[in-house]
N, C-alpha and C positions, 0 to 999 in steps of 0.2 A: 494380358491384352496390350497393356502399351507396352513393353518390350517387344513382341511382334510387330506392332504399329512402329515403332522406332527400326527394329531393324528391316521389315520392307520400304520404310522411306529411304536408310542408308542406303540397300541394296538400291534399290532403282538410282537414288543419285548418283553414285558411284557407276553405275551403267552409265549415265550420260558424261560423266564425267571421265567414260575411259580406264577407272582404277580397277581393278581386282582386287576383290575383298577373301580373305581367308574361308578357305571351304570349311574348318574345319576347327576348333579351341586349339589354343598351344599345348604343347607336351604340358608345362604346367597347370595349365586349367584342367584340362582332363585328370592330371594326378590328383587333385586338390579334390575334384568332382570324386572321382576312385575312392580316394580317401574318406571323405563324408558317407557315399554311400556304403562303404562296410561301417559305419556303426550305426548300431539304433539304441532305438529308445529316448533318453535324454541328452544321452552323448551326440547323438546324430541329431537334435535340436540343437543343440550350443555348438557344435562344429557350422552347422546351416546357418545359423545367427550370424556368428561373426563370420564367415566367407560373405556373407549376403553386407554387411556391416565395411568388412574390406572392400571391397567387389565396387561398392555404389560410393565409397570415399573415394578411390582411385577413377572411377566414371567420369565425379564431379570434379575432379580436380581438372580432369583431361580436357573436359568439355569448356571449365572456366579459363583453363589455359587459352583454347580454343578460342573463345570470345575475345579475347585479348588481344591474338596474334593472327587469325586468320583472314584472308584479306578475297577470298571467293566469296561475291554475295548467298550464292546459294545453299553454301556450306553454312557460312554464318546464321542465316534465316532458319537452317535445319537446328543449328547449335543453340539459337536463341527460344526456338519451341519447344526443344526436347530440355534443356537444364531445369527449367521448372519441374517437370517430373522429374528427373531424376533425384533433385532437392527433395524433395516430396516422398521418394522412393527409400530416401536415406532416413528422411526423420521417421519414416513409419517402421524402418528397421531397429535404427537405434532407440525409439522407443521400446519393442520387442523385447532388445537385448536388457536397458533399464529395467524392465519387470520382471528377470527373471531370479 
């Protein structure tokens, strides 16, 4: 739910804002994605874990980059709502990943 909440607020800003956003995951997301789904079982947990674990550190980084450098209030305002979840998105991961 808040990752669709985050990205229909992207989309729509990005509408007013003129940008085109990707229709579509990169060649590498989609491999990574490929990849996790041929395994199952517990492999296919510990693959899930740590892409979800990469995935939300490379998020927060972009987003605190974000905070830092970006200078559109509206971007920022999106930037400042959304990083609490995503912080929040990370420790409930790397927790996950700690218990297994």
């Amino acid at each position: 739910a808040d990752h669709t909440k985050a990205n229909d607020e992207l989309k729509s800003l990005a509408g007013i804002k003129g940008i085109t956003l990707p229709a579509a995951p990169s060649e590498e997301m989609q491999k990574e994605a490929a990849d996790i789904n041929a395994k199952t079982g517990k492999d296919f947990d510990k693959a899930y874990i740590d892409q979800m674990v990469k995935d939300h550190k490379k998020t927060v980084e972009l987003f605190e980059d974000g905070q830092k450098n970006v200078k559109d209030a509206e971007l920022k305002a999106f930037i400042d709502k959304t990083l609490p979840v995503l912080r929040t998105h990370l420790d409930h991961v790397q927790t996950i990943e700690n218990s297994k």
